[in-house]
NUTORTI-590099 format. One record per residue: residue in one letter; x, y, z of N, C-alpha, C, CB in turn. Coordinates in steps of 0.1 Angstrom, whole numbers, plus 2048, in hexadecimal, padded with zeros to 3 digits. Glycine has a CB too. Layout:
# NUTORTI-590099
<"a", <X, Y, Z>, <X, Y, Z>, <X, Y, Z>, <X, Y, Z>>;
...
//
This chain:
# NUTORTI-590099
<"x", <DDA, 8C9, 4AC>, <DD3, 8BD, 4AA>, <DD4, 8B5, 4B7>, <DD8, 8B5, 49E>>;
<"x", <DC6, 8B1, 4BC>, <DC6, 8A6, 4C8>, <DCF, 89B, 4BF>, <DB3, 8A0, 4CE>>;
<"x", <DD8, 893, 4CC>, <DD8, 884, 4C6>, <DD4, 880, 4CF>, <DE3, 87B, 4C1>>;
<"x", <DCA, 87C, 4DD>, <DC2, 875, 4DF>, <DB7, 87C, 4EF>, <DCA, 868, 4DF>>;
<"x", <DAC, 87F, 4E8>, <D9D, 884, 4EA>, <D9C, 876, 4F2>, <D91, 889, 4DB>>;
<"x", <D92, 880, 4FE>, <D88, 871, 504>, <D81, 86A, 4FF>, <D7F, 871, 50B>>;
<"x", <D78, 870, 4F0>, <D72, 86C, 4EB>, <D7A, 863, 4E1>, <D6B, 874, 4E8>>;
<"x", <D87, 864, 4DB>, <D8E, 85C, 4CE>, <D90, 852, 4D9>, <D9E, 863, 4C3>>;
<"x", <D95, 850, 4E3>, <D98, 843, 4F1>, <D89, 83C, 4EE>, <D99, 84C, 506>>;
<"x", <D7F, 844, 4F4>, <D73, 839, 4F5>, <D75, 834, 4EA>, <D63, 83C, 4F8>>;
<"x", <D72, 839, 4D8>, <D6D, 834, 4CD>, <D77, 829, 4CB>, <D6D, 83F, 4C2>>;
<"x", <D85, 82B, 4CE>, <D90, 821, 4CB>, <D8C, 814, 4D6>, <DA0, 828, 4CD>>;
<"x", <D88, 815, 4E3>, <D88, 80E, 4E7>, <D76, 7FB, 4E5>, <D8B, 819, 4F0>>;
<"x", <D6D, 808, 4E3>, <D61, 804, 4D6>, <D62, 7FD, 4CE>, <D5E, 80B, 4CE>>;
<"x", <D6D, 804, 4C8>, <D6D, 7F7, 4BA>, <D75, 7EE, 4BA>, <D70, 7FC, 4AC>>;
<"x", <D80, 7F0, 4C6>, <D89, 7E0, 4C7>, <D7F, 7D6, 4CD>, <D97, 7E0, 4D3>>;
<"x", <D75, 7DC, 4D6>, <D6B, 7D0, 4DB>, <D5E, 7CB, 4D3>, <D65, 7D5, 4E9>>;
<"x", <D5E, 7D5, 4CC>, <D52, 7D1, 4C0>, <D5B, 7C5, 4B4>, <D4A, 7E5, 4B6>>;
<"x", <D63, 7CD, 4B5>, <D6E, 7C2, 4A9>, <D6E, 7B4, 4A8>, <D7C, 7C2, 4AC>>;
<"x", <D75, 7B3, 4BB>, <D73, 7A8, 4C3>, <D66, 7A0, 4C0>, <D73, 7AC, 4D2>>;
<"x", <D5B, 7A8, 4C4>, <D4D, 79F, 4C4>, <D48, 79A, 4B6>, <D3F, 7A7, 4CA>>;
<"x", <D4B, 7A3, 4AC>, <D48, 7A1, 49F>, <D50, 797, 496>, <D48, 7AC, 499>>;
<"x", <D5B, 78F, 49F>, <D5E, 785, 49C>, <D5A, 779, 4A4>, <D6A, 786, 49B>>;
<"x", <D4E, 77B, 4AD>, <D4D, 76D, 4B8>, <D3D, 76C, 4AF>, <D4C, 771, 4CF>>;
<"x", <D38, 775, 4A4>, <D29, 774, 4A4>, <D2C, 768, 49B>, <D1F, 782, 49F>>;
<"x", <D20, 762, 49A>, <D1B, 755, 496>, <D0B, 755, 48E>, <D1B, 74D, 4A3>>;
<"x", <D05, 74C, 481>, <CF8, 74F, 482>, <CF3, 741, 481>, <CF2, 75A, 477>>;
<"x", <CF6, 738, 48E>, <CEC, 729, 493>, <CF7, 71E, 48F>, <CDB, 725, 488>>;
<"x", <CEF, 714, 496>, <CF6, 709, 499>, <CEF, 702, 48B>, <CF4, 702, 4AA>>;
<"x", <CFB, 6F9, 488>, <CFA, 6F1, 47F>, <CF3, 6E6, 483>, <D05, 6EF, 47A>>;
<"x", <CEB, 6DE, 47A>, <CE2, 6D1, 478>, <CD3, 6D5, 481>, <CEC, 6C0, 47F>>;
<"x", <CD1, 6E3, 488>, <CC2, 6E4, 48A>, <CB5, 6E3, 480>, <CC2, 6F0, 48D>>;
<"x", <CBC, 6DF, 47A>, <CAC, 6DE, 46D>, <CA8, 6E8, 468>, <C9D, 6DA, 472>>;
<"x", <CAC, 6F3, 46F>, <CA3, 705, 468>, <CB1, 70C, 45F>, <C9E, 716, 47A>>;
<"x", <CBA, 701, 455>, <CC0, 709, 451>, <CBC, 717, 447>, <CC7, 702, 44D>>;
<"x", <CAD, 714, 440>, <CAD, 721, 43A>, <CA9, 72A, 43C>, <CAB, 723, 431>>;
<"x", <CA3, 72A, 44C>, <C9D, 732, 458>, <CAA, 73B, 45E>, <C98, 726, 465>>;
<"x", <CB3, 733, 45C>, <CBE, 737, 464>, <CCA, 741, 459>, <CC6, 728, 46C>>;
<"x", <CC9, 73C, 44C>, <CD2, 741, 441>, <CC5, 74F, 43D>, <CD6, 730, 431>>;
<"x", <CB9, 74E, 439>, <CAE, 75C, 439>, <CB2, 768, 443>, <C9E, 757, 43D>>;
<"x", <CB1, 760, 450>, <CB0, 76C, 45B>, <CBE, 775, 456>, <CB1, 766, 46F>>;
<"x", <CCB, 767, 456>, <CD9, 76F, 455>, <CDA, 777, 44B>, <CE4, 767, 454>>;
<"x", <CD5, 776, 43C>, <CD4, 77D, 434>, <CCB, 789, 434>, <CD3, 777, 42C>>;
<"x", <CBE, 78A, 43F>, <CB8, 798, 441>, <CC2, 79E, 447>, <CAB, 799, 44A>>;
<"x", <CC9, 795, 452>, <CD4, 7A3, 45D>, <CDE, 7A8, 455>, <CDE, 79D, 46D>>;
<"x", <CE3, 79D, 448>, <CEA, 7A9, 446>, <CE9, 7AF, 43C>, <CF4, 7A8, 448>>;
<"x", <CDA, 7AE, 433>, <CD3, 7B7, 42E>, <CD2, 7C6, 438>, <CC5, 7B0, 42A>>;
<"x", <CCF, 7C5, 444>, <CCC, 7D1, 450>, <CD7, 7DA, 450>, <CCA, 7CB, 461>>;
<"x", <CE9, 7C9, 451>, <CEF, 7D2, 454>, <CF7, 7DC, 448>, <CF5, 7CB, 45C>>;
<"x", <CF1, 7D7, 43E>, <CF4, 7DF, 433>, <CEC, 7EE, 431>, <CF1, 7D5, 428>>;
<"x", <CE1, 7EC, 435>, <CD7, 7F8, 435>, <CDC, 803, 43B>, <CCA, 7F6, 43C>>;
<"x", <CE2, 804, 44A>, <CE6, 809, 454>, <CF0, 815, 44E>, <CEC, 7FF, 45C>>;
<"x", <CE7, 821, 456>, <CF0, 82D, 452>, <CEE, 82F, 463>, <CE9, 83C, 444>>;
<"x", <CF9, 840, 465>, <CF9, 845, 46C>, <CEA, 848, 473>, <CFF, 84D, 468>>;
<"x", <CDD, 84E, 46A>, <CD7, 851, 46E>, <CCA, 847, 473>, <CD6, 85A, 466>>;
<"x", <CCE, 83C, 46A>, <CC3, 82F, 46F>, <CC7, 82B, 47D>, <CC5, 820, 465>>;
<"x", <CD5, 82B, 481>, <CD8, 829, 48F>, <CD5, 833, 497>, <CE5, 826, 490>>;
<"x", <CD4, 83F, 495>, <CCF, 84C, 4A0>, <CC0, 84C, 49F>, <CD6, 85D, 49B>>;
<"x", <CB8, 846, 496>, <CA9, 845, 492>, <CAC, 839, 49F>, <CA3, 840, 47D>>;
<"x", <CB0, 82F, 49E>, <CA6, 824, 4A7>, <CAB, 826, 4B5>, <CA9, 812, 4A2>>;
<"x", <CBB, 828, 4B6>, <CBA, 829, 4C5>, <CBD, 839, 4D1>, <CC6, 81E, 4C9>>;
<"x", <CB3, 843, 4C8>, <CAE, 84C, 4C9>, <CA4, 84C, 4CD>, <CAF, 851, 4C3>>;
<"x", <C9B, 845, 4C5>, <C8E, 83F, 4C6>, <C8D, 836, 4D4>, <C8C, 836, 4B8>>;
<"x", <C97, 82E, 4D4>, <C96, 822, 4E0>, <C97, 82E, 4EE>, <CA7, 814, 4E0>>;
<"x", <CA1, 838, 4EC>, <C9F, 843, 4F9>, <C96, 847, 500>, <CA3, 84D, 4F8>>;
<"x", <C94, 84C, 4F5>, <C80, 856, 4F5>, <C78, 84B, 4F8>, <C77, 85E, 4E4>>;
<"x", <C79, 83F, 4FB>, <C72, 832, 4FD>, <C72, 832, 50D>, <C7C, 824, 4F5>>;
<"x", <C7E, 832, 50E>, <C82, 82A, 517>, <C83, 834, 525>, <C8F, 822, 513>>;
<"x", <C88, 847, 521>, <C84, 84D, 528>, <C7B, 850, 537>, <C82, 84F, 522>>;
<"x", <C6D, 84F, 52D>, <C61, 851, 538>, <C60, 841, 53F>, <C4F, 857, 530>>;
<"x", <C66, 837, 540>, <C65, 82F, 544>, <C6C, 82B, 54C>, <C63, 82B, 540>>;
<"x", <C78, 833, 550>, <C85, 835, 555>, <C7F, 840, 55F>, <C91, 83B, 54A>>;
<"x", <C76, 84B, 55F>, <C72, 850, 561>, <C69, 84C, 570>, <C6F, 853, 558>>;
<"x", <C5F, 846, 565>, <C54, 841, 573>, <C5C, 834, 57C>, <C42, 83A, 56B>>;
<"x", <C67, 82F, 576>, <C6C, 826, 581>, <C75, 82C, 58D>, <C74, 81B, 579>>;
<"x", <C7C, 835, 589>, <C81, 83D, 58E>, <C77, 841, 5A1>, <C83, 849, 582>>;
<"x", <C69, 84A, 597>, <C60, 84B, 5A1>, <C5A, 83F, 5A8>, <C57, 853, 59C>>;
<"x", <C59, 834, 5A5>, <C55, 82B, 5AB>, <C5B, 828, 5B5>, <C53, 823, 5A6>>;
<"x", <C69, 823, 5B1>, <C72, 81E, 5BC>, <C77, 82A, 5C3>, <C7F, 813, 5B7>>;
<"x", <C75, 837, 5BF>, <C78, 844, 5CB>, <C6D, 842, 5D9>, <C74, 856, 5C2>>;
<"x", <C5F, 83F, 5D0>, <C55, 842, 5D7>, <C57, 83E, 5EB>, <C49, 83A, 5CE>>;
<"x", <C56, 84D, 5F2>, <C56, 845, 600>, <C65, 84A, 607>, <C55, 832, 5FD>>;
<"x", <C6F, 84C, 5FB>, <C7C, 84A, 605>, <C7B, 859, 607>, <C8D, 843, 5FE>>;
<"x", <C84, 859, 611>, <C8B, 867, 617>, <C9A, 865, 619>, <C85, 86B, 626>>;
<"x", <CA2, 858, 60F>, <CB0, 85A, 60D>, <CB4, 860, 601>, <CB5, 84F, 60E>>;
<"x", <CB8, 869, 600>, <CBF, 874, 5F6>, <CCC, 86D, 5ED>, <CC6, 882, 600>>;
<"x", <CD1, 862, 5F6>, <CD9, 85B, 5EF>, <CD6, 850, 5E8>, <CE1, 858, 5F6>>;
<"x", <CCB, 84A, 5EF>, <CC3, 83F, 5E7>, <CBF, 845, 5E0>, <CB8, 837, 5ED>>;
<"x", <CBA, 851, 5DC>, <CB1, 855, 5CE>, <CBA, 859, 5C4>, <CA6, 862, 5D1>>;
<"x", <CC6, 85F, 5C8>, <CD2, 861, 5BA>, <CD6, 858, 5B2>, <CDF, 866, 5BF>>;
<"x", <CD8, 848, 5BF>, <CD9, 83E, 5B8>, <CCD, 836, 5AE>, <CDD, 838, 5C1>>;
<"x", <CC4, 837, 5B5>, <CB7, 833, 5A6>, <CB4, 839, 59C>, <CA8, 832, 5A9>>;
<"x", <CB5, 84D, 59E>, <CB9, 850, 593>, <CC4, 84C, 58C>, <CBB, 85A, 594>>;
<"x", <CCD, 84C, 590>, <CDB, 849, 585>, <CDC, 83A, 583>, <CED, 84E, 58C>>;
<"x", <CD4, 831, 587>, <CD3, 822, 581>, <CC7, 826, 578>, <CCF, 813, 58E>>;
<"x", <CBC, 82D, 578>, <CB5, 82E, 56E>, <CBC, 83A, 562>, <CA5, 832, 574>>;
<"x", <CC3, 83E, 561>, <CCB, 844, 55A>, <CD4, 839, 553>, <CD3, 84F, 561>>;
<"x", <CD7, 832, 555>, <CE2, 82A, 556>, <CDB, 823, 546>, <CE5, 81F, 566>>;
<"x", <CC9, 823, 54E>, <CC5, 817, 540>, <CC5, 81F, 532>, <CB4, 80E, 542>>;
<"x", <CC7, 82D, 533>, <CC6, 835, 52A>, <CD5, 838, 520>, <CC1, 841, 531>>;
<"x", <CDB, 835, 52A>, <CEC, 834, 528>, <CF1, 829, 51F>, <CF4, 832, 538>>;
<"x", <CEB, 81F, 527>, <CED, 810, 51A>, <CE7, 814, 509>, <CE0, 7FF, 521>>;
<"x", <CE1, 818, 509>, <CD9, 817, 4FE>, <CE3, 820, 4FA>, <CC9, 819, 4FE>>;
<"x", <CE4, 82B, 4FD>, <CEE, 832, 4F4>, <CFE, 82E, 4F1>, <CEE, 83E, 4F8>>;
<"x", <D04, 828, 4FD>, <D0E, 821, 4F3>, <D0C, 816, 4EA>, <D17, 81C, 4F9>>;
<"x", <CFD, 812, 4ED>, <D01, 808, 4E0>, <CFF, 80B, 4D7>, <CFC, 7FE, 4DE>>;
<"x", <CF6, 814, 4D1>, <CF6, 81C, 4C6>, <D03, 825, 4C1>, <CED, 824, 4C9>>;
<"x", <D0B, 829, 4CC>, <D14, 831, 4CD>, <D1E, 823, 4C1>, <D18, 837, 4E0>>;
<"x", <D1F, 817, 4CB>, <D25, 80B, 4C6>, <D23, 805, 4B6>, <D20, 800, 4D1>>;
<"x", <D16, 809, 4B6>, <D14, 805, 4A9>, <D13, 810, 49B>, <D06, 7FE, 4AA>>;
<"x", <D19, 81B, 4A0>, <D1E, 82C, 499>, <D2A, 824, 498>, <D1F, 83F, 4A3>>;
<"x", <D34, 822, 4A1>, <D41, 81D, 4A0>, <D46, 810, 497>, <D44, 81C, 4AD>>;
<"x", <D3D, 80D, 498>, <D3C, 7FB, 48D>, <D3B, 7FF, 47E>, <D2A, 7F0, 490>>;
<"x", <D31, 807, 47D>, <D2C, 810, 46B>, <D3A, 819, 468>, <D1A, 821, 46E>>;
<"x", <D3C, 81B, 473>, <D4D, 827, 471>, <D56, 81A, 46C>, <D56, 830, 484>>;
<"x", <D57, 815, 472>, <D64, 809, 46F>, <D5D, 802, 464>, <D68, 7FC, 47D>>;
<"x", <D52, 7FE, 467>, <D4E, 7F4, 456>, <D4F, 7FD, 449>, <D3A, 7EC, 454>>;
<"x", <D4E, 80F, 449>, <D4E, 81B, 43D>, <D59, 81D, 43A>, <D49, 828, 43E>>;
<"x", <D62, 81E, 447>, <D70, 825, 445>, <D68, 832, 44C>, <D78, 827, 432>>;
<"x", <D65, 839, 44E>, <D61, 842, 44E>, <D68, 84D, 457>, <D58, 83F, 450>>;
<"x", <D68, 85A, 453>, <D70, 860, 463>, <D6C, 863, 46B>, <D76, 869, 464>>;
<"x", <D75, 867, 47A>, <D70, 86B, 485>, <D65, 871, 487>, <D76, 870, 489>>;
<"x", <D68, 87C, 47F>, <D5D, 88A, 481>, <D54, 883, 47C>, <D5F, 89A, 479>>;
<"x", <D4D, 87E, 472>, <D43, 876, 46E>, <D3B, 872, 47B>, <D49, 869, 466>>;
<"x", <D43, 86A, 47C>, <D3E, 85F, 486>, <D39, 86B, 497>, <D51, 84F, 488>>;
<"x", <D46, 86F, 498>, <D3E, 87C, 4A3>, <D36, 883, 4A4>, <D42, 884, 4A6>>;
<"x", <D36, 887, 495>, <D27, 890, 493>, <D17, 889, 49A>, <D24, 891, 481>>;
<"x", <D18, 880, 48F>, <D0D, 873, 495>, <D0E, 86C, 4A4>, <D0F, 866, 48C>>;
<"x", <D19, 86A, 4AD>, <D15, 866, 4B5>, <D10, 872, 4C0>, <D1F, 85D, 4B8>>;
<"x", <D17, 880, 4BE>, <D13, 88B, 4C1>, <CFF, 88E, 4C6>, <D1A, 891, 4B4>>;
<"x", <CFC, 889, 4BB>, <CED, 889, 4BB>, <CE9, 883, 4BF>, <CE7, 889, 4B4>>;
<"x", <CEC, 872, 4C1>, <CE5, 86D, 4C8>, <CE6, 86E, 4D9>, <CE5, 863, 4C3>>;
<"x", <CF1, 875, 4DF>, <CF8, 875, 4EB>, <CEE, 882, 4EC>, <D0B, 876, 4EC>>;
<"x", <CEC, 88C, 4EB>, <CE0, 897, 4E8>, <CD4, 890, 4EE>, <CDD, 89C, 4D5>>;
<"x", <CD1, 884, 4EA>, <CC6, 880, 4EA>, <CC6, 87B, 4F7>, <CC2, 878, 4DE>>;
<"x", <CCE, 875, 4F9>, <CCD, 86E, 509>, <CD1, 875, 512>, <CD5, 861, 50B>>;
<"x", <CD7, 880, 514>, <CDC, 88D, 51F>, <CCF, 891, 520>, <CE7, 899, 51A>>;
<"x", <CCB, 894, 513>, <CBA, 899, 517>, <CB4, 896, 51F>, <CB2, 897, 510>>;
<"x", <CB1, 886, 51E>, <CA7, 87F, 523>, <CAF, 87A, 52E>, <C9F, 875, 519>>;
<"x", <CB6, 87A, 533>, <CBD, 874, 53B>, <CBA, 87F, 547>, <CCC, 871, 536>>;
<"x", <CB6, 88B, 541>, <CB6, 89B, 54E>, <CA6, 89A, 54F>, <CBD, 8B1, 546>>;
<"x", <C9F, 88E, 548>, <C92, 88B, 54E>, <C92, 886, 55D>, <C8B, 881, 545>>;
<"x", <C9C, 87B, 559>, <C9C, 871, 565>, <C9C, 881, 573>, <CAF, 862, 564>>;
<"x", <CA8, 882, 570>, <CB0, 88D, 57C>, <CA5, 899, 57F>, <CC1, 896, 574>>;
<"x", <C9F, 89B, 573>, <C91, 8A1, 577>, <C89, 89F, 583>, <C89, 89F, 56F>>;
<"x", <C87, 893, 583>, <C7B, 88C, 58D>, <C85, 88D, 598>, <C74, 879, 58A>>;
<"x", <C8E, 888, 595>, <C9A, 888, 59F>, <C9A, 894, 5A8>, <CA9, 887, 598>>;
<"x", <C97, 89D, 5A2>, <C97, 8B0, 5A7>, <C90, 8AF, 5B1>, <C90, 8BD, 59B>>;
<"x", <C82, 8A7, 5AD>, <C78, 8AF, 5B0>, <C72, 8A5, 5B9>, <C6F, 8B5, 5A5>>;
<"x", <C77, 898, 5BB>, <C78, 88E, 5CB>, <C7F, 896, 5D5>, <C81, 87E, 5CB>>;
<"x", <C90, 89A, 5D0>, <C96, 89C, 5D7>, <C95, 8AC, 5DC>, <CA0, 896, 5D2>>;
<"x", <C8D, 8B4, 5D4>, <C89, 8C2, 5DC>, <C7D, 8C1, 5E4>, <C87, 8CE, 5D1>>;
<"x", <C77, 8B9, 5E5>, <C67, 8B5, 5F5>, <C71, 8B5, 5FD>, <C5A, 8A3, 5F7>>;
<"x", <C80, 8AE, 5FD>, <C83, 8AD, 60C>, <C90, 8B8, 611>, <C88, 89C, 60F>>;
<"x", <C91, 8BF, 606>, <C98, 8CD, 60B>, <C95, 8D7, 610>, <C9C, 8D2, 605>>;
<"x", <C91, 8DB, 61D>, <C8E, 8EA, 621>, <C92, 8F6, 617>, <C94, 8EE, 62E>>;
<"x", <C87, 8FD, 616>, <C8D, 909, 60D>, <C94, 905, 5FC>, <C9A, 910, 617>>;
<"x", <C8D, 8F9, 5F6>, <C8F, 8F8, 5EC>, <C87, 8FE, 5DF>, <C8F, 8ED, 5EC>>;
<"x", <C8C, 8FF, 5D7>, <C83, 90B, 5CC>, <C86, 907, 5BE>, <C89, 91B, 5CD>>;
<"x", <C7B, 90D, 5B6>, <C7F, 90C, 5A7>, <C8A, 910, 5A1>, <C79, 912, 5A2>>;
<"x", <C94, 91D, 5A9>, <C9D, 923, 5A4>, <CA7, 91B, 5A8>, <C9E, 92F, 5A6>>;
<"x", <CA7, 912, 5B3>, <CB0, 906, 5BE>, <CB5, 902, 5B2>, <CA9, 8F8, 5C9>>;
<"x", <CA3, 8F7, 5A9>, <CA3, 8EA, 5A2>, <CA9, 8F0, 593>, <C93, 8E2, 5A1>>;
<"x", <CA4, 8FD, 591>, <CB2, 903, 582>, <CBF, 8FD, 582>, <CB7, 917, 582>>;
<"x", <CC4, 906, 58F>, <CD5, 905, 58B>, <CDA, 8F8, 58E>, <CDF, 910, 595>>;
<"x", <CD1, 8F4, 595>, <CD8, 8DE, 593>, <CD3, 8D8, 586>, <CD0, 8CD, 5A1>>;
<"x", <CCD, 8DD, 57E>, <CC7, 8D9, 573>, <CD2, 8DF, 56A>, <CB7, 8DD, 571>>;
<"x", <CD5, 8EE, 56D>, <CDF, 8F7, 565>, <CED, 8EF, 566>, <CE1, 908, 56B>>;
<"x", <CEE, 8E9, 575>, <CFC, 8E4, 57A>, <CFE, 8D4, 56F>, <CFB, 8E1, 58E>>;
<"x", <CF0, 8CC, 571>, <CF1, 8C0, 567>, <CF5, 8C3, 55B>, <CE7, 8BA, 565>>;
<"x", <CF0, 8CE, 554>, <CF4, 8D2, 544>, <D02, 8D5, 543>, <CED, 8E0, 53F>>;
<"x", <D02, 8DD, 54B>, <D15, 8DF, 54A>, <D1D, 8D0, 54B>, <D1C, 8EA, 55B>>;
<"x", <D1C, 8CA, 556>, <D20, 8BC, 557>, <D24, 8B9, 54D>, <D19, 8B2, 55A>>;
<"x", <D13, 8B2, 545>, <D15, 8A8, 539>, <D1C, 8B3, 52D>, <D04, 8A1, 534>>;
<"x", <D19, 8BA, 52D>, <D1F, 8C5, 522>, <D2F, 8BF, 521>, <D1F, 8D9, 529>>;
<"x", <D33, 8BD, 52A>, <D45, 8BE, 531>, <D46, 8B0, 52C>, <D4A, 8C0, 546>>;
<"x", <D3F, 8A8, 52F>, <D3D, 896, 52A>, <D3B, 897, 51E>, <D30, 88C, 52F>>;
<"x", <D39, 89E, 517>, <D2F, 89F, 50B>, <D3F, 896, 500>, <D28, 8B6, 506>>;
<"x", <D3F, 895, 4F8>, <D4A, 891, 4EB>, <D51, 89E, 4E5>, <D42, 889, 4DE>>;
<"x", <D5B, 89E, 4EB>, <D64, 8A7, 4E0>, <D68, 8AB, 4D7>, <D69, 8A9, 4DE>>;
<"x", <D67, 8B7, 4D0>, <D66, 8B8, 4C2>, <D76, 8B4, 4BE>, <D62, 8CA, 4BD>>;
<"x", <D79, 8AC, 4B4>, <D82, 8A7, 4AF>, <D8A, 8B1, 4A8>, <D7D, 89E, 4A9>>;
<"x", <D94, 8B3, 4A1>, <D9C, 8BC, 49E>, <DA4, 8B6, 491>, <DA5, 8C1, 4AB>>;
//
């Protein structure tokens, strides 16, 4: 038996700060005039947050990925467009990665919130965040895609079989990043 995985560190670390925030939330200031504006909305959220399964959270910010992807994408190529720094372009890839990255810990954050509000166990909770992390490696080897294929125009003797094995080499990476099966 692991007693402590990178992944049980991040999750433990997650939910002391989600804990934290879920004691600073608030729903409005008192004497605004919209109290039943303000008492409705609070009672939809936590009608929402009652709804909330594993899979409603990997439905929306799964969804937000595949969103946000090709648009990560073409910004990537925009602000590439023109350079011939190899270092400047790794960096706008991995800042447009980055916006793909947020979205999944917060989702990841809000798996970890449903775990602690269920009781629920690890593996549970890993399984599901499992998938959605799937979802953003994916699309995240979009970005690095474009990334390939700026950064192979300025390599002599660059090739399809070049842009495989750094594509093969990214998989392995994130594979290694990936969350550890729990024991």
């Amino acid at each position: 038996m692991k007693l402590c995985s990178r992944s049980s560190v991040a999750v433990a670390a997650v939910s002391a700060v989600l804990f934290s925030s879920a004691l600073l939330t608030g729903c409005g200031s008192a004497g605004s005039g919209a109290k039943d504006d303000v008492s409705s909305s609070a009672a939809a959220a936590v009608q929402k947050k009652a709804d909330e399964t594993y899979d409603s959270i990997y439905d929306e910010y799964s969804k937000q990925i595949e969103e946000a992807a090709p648009k990560a994408v073409e910004e990537f190529k925009k602000q590439a467009e023109g350079s011939t720094d190899v270092k400047r372009l790794a960096e706008v890839a991995n800042d447009q990665v980055k916006t793909l990255a947020k979205i999944m810990t917060d989702g990841g954050k809000k798996m970890a919130e449903l775990r602690e509000k269920n009781g629920d166990s690890y593996k549970t909770y890993e399984k599901n965040y499992k998938k959605l992390y799937k979802v953003y490696s994916d699309k995240a080897m979009d970005v690095y895609g474009a990334y390939l294929d700026v950064y192979g125009k300025q390599v002599p003797g660059y090739n399809d079989q070049m842009k495989q094995q750094l594509i093969d080499q990214f998989k392995a990476t994130v594979q290694q990043l990936a969350p550890a099966e729990s024991e």
